[in-house]
C-alpha positions as CSV (number, residue, x, y, z in Angstrom):
1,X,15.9,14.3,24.8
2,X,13.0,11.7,25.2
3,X,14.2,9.1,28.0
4,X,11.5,6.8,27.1
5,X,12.4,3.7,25.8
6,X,9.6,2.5,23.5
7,X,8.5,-0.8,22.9
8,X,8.5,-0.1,19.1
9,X,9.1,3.1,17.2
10,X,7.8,3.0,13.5
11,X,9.1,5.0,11.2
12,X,6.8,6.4,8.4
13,X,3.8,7.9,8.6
14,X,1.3,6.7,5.4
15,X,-1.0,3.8,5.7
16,X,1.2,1.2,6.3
17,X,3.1,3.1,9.2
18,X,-0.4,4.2,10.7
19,X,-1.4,0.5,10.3
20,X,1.2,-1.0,12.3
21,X,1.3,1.7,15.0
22,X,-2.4,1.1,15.7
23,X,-2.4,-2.4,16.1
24,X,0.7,-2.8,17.8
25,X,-1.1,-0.5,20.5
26,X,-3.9,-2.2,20.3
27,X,-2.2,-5.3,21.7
28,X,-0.8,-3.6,24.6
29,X,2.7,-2.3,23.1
30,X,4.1,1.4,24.0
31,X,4.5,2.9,20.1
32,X,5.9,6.1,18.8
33,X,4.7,6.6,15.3
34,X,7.9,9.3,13.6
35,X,7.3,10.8,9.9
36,X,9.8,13.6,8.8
37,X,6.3,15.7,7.8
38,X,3.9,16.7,10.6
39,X,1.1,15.1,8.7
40,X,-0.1,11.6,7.8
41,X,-0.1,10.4,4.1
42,X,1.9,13.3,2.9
43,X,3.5,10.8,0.0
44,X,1.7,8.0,-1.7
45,X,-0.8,7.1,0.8
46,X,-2.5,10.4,0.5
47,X,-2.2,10.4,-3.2
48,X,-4.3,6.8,-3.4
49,X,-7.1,6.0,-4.9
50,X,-7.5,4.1,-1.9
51,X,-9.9,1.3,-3.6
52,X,-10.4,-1.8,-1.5
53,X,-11.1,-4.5,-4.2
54,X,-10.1,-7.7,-5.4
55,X,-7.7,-8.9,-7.7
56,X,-8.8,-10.4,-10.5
57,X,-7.1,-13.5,-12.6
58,X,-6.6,-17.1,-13.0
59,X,-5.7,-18.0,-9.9
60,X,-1.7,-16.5,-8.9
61,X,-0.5,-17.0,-5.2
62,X,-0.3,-13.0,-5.3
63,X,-4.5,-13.0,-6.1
64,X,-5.0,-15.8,-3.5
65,X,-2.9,-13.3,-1.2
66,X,-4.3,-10.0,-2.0
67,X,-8.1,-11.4,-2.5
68,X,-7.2,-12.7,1.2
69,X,-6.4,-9.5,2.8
70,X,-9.1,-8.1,1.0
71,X,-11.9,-9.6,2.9
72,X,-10.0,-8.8,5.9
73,X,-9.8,-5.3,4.7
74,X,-13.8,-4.8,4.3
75,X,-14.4,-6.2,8.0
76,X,-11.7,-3.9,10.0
77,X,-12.7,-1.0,8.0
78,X,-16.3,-1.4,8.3
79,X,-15.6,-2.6,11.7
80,X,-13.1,0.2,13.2
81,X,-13.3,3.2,10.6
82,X,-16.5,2.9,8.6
83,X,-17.0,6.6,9.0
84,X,-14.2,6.7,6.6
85,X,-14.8,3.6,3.8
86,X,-17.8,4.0,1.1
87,X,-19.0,0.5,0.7
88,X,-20.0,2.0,-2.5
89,X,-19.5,-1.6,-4.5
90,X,-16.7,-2.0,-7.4
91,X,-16.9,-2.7,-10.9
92,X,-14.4,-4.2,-12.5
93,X,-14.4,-3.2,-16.8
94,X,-12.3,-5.3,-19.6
95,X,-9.8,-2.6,-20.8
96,X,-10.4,-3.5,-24.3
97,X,-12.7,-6.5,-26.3
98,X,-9.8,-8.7,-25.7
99,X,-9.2,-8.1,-22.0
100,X,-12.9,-8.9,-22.2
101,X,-12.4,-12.3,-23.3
102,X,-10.3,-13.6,-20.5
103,X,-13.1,-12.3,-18.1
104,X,-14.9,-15.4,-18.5
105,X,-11.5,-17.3,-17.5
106,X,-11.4,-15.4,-14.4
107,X,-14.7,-16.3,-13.5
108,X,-13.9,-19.6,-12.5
109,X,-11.0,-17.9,-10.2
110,X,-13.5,-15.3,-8.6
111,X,-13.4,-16.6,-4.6
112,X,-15.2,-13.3,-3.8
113,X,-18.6,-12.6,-4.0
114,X,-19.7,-10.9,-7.1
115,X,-22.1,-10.8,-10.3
116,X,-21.6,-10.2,-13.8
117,X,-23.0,-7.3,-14.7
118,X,-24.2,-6.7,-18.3
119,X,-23.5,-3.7,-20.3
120,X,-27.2,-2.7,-20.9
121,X,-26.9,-1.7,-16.8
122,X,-24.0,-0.7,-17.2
123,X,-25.2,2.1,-19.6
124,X,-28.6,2.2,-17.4
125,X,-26.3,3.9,-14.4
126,X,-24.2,5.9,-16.5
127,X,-21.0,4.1,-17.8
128,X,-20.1,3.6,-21.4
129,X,-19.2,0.1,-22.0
130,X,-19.7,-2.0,-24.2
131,X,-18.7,-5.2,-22.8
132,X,-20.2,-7.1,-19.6
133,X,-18.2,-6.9,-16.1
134,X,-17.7,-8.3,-12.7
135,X,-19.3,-5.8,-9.7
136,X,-18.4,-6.9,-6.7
137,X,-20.5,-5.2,-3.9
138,X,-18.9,-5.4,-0.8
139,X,-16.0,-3.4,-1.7
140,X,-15.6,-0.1,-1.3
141,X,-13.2,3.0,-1.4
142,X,-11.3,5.0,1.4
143,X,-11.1,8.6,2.1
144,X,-7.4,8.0,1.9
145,X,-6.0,11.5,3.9
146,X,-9.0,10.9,6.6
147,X,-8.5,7.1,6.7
148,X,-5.0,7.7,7.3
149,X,-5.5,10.4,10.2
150,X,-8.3,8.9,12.1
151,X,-5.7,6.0,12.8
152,X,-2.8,8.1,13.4
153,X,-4.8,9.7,15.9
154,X,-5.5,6.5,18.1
155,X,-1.8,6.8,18.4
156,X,1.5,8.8,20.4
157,X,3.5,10.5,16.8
158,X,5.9,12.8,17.0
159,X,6.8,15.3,13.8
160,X,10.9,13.8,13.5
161,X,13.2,13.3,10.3
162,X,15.6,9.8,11.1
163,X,18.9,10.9,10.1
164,X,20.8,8.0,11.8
165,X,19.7,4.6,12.9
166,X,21.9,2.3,15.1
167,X,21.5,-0.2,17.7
168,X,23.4,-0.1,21.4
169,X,22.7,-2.9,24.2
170,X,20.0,-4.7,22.1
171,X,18.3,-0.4,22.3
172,X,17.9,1.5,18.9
173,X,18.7,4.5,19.1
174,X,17.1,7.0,16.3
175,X,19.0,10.8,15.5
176,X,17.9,13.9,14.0
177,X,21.6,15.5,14.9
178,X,19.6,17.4,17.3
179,X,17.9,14.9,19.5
180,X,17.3,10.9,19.7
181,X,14.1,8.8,20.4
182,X,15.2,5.0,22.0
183,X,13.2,1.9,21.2
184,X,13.6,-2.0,21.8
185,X,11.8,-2.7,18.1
186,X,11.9,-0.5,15.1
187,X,9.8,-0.8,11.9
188,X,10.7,0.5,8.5
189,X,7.8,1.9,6.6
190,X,9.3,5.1,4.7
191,X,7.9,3.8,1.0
192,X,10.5,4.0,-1.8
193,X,12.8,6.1,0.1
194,X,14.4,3.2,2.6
195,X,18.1,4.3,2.9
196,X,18.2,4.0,6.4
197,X,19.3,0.4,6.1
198,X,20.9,-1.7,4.1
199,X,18.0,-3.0,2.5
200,X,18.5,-3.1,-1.7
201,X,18.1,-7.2,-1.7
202,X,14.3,-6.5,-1.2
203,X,14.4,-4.3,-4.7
204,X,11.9,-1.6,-3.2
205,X,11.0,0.9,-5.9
206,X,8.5,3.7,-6.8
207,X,6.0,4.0,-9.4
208,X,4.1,7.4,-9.7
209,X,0.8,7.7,-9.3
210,X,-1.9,10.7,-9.4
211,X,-5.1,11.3,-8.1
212,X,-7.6,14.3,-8.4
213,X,-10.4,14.8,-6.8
214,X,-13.5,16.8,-8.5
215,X,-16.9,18.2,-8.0
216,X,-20.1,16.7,-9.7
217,X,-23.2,16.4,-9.5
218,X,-23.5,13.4,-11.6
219,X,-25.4,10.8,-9.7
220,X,-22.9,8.0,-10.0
221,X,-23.9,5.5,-7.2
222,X,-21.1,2.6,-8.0
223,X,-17.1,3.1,-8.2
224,X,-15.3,1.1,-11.3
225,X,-11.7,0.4,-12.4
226,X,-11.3,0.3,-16.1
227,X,-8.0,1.5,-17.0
228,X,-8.2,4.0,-14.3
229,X,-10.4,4.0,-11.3
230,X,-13.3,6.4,-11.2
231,X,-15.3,6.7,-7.7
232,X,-18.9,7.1,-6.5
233,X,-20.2,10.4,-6.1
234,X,-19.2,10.6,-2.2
235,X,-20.6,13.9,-1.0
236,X,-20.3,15.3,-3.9
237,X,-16.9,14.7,-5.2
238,X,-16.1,11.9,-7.9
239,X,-12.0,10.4,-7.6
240,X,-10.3,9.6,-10.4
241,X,-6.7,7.8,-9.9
242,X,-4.3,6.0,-11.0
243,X,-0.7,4.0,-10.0
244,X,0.8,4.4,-13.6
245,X,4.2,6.2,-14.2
246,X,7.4,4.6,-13.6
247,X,9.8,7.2,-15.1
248,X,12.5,8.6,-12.9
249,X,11.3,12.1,-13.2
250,X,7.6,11.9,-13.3
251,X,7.0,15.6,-13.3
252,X,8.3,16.4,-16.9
253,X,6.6,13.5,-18.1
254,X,2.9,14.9,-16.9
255,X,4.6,18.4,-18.1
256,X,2.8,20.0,-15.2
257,X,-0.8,18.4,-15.5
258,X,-0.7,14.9,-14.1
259,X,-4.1,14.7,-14.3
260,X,-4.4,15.0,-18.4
261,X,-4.2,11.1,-18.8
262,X,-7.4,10.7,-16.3
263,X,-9.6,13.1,-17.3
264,X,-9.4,11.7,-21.0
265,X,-9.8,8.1,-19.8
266,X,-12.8,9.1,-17.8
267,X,-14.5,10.9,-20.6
268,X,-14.7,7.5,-22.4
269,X,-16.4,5.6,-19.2
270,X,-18.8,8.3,-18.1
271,X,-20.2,11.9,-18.3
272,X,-17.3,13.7,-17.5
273,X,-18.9,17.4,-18.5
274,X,-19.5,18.6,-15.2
275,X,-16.6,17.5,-13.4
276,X,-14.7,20.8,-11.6
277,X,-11.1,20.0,-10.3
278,X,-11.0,20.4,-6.3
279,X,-7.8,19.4,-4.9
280,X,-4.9,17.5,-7.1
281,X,-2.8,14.2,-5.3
282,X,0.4,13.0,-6.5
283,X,2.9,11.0,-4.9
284,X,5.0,7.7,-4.9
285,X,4.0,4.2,-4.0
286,X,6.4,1.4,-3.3
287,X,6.5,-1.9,-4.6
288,X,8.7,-4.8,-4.2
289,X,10.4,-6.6,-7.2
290,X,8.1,-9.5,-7.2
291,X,5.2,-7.2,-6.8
292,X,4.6,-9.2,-3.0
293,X,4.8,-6.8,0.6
294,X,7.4,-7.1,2.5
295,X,6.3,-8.1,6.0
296,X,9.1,-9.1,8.5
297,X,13.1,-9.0,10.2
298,X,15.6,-7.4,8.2
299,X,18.8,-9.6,7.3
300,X,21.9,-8.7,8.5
301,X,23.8,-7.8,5.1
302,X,26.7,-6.8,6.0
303,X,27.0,-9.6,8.6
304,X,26.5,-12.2,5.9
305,X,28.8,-10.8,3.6
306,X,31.5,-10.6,5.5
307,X,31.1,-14.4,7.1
308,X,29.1,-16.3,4.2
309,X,31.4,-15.0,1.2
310,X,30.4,-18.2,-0.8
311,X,26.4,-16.6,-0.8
312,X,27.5,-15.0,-3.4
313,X,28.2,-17.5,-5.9
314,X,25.1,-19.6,-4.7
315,X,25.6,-21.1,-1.2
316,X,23.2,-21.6,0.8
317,X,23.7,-20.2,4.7
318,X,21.3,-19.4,7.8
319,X,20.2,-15.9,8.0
320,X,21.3,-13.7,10.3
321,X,18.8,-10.7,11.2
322,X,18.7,-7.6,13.0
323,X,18.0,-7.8,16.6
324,X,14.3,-5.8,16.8
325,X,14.4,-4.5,13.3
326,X,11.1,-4.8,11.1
327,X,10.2,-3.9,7.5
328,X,6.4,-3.2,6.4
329,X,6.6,-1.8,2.8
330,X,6.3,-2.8,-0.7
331,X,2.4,-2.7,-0.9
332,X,2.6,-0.8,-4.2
333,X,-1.1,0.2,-5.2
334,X,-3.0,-1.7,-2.8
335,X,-1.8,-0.5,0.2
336,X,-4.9,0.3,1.8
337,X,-5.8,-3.6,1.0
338,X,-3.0,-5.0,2.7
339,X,-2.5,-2.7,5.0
340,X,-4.9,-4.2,7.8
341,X,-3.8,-7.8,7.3
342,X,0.1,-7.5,7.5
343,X,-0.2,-5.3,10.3
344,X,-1.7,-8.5,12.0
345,X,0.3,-10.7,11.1
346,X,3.7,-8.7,11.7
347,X,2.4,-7.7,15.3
348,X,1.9,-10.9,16.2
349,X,5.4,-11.8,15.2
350,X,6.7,-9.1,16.9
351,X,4.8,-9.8,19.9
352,X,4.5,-13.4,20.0
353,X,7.2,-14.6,17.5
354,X,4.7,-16.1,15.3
355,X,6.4,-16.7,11.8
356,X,5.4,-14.7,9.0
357,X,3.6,-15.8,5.5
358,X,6.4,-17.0,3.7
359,X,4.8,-15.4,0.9
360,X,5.6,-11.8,2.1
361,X,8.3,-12.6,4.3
362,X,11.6,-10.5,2.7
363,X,13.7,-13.6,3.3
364,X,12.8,-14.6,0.1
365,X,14.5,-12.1,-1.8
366,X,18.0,-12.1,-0.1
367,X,19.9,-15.1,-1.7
368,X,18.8,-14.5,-4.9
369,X,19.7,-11.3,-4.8
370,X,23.4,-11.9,-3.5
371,X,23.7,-14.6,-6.9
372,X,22.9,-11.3,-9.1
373,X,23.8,-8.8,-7.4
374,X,27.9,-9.9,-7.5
375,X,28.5,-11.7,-10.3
C-alpha cells in the first residue's frame, strides 16, 4: 500500500490526463498520474491526428472558445515541447463547391492570422483543388504518442486500473481490490469510458476515429484538412486521420481496414502513389453532448436527487458538489487544442478556487438533464 496522501491523483492517462498532471505540478501540487495501461495515449489520444488549428465559421461561442485555446495551444507547445509540434502551417479546403461558398462568410469571422490561398498554389505544392482556401501558418501538428509521453514523463504515474472510487474524512481513496492510492483531489479524465461516477448528466460519448501513419517521399511541406486531415512530410512520414465513426461497433463497420475511407479521400487531394502503411491508430475520442469540454467539480447526483425531488420537473436548486472531485474530458477531436488551456484554467481552480468558464463548466448540463432525463 502507498501511504502517501497526494495532493491530486488524476485518473487517465491520454492528453488531457497528461495535461492536467503537468501543470498541476508545475504549480507546486504533489500528483500521481494512474492509467489502467502502462503507457500514455493508448486510446484516442494516441490515435489523433493531433492538428492544432482553428475552427472555422461564422462566429459560435464554441469557435470563439476553441480559436481561444488555440493560440494558447501554439505558445505552450512551441514554448515547453516544440521538439514535438511541426509548425508545419494548416490549410483549411471547402469540402465541396458549396462548402466553398460559405468560405468567404467565414472570412469576416477569421480572428487568427491567415491568408487565402488560391488554387493555382495550391496545385503548385501538390494538392488537387480546385477551389481557393484559408492557410493559416502558425499552426501546426503534434507527434501525438511522443507529445503525450514527453509530458507524462515530467510527472510521478503509476501503471493502476480504478476499480472503486470513494471518499473517507474529506481523503479519496482509489482500489484495484489489491491495493489503494489516497488523495485530497481526484480528476476524472478516462475519455468515453467514465463509470466511476455518476456522471451521465454531462452526456459523454465516443466517436471513432482512425489514423495511419505512412511512408513518402512526396515533398509535401504544408498539412491540410479537407474532409480528412493529411500531414506534412515530417521525417518522412505523411498522417492521414480522421474523427469520423459514431457506430457502436466501429470494427465491423471498417470490416477490418479502418483506413480504406482515408486513403481514398487522400487520393483525391494529393499524390497518394507512393504512400507505404507504417503503423495503423485507432481509438475513441470523447465528446460532450453540446460538443463543449467539460472542465470543473462534479455534482453530487445522488445528493440532489434525494433532497431536490422537484429538479426533476424543473426546479431550480443550488448545487451540491463533490468535495475534491474534478472532471477534464469531453475534448472530442481537438483535444490536443484544448488540452493546454483547460489544464490552466482547472488548476487554478483547484488551487486557487478561481471559477471556471461557464462555457465549459459541466454545471451547465445538470438541470437540463434532470427535466429529460425523468419525465
Amino acid at each position: 500500500m502507498n501511504k502517501q496522501i497526494y495532493d491530486t491523483i488524476v485518473i487517465g492517462a491520454g492528453i488531457a490526463g497528461c495535461m492536467i498532471s503537468y501543470m498541476l505540478k508545475s504549480k507546486g501540487y504533489s500528483v500521481l498520474l494512474v492509467d489502467r495501461s502502462a503507457v500514455p495515449a493508448s486510446g484516442g489520444s494516441g490515435a489523433a491526428g493531433a492538428f492544432v488549428s482553428p475552427k472555422i465559421g461564422k462566429g459560435s461561442i464554441l469557435q470563439s472558445l476553441t480559436n481561444e485555446a488555440y493560440q494558447y495551444a501554439v505558445d505552450f507547445y512551441s514554448k515547453n515541447f516544440s521538439e514535438h509540434f511541426y509548425q508545419t502551417g494548416i490549410i483549411r479546403i471547402p469540402k465541396d463547391d458549396e462548402d466553398a461558398k460559405k468560405f468567404t462568410i467565414y472570412e469576416q469571422f477569421n480572428d487568427n492570422d491567415f491568408k487565402w490561398i488560391k488554387q493555382d498554389e495550391l496545385n503548385h505544392i501538390g494538392i488537387y483543388e480546385k477551389n481557393d482556401g484559408f492557410f493559416f501558418e502558425k499552426a501546426g501538428v503534434c507527434d501525438a504518442p511522443s507529445m503525450c509521453k514527453a509530458i507524462w514523463e515530467q510527472v510521478e504515474f503509476l501503471q493502476f486500473e480504478v476499480i472503486d472510487l470513494y471518499q473517507q474524512n474529506d481523503i479519496w481513496t482509489l482500489s484495484n481490490k489489491k491495493d489503494v492510492l489516497k488523495a485530497n483531489k481526484v480528476v476524472i479524465a478516462t475519455g468515453y469510458e467514465s463509470n466511476l461516477l455518476p456522471i451521465k448528466y454531462m452526456g459523454l460519448r465516443g466517436t471513432w476515429g482512425s489514423r495511419g501513419d505512412y511512408y513518402s517521399k512526396l515533398k509535401l511541406n504544408v498539412s491540410m484538412h479537407k474532409k480528412i486531415s493529411i500531414s506534412a512530410n515530417i521525417n518522412g512520414i505523411i498522417k492521414l486521420g480522421a474523427t469520423h465513426n459514431k457506430a457502436k461497433e466501429p470494427c465491423k463497420v471498417c470490416d477490418g481496414y479502418p483506413l480504406r475511407m482515408l486513403e481514398n479521400e487522400a487520393k483525391e487531394m494529393i499524390d497518394s502513389s507512393d504512400l507505404v502503411l507504417k503503423e495503423t491508430f485507432c481509438g475513441m475520442r470523447a465528446g460532450s453532448k453540446d460538443y463543449f469540454p467539460l472542465v470543473g467539480k462534479i455534482v453530487d447526483t445522488k445528493f440532489m436527487l434525494e433532497n431536490y425531488p422537484k429538479i426533476k420537473r424543473g426546479a431550480k436548486e443550488p448545487l451540491k458538489h463533490l468535495r475534491g472531485m474534478y472532471i477534464f474530458d469531453g475534448f472530442g477531436g481537438r483535444g490536443f487544442v484544448f488540452a493546454p488551456l483547460m489544464a490552466q484554467w482547472l488548476s487554478e481552480h483547484i488551487i486557487n478556487d478561481k471559477e471556471i468558464d461557464s462555457r465549459v463548466n459541466p454545471d451547465r448540463l445538470f438541470l437540463k438533464w434532470c427535466r429529460k432525463a425523468f419525465i
